[in-house]
C-alpha positions as CSV (number, residue, x, y, z in Angstrom):
1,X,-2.4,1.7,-15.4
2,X,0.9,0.1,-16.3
3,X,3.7,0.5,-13.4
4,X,7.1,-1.2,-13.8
5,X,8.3,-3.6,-11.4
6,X,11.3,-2.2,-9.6
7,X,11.7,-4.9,-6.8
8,X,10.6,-8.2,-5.8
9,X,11.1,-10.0,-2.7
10,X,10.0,-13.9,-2.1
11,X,8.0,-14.0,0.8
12,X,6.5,-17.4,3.2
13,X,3.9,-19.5,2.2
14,X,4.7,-18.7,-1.9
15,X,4.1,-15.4,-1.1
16,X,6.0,-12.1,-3.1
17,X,6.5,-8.7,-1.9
18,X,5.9,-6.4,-5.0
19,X,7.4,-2.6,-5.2
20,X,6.1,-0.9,-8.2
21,X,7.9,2.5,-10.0
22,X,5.2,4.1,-8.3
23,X,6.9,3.2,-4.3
24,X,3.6,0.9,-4.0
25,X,4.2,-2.9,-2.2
26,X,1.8,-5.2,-2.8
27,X,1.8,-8.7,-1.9
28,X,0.8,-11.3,-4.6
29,X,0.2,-14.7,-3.6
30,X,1.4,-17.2,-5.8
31,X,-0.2,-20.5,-4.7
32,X,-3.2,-20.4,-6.6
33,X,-1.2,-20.7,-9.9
34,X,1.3,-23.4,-9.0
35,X,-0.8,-26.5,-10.1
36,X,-0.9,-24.5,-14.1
37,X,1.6,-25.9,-16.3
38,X,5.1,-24.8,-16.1
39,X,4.4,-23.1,-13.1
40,X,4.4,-26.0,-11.2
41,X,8.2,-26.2,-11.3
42,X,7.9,-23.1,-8.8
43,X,6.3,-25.8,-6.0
44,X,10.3,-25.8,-5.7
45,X,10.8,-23.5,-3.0
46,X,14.2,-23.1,-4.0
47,X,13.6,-22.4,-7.1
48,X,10.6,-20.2,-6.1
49,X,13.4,-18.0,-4.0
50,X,15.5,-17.4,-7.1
51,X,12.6,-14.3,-8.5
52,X,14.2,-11.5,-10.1
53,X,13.7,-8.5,-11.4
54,X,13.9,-8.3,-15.4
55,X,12.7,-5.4,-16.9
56,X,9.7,-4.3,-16.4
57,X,8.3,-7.7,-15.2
58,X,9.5,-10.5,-12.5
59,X,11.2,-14.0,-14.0
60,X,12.5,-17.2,-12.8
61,X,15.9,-18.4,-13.8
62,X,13.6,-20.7,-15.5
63,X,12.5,-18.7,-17.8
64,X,9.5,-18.2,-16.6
65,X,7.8,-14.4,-16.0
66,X,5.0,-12.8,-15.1
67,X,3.6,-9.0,-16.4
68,X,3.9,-6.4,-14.1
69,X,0.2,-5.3,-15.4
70,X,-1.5,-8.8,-13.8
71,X,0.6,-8.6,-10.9
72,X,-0.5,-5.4,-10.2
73,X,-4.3,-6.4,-10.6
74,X,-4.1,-9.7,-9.6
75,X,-2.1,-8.9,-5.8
76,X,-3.1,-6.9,-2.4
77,X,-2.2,-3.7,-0.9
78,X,0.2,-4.4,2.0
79,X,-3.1,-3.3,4.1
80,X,-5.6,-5.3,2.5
81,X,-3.0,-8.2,2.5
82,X,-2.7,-7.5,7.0
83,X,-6.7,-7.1,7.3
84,X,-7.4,-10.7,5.3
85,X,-4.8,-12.5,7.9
């Protein structure tokens, strides 16, 4: 299943809140990937703050993106995400 992005909100702890075309919010958690190559610049929590919206997908004024696709299979339901904490 492939669902646009259509909102993206930065969240504590490196966290984002995801909205999908499909009005699903998921949370992804970020901090697993920030030690991975350019990704690292996102450690920035000011930079981190700056995610957008770009198409389909989320980017960084650095250029960097992820794919709506893995953050859809890679991220938590807003209930899974409240049951884990």
């Amino acid at each position: 299943m492939y669902l646009s992005i259509i909102n993206v909100q930065p969240l504590k702890d490196y966290k984002l809140l995801l909205e999908f075309e499909n009005d699903e919010k998921r949370i992804f958690d970020m901090k697993p990937f920030l030690n991975y190559g350019r990704y690292s610049e996102l450690k920035n929590i000011n930079l981190f703050k700056l995610v957008r919206v770009s198409f389909d997908a989320i980017e960084w004024p650095n250029e960097l993106d992820l794919d709506p696709e893995f953050l859809y299979n890679k991220s938590l339901s807003i209930e899974n995400e409240r049951r884990s904490l």
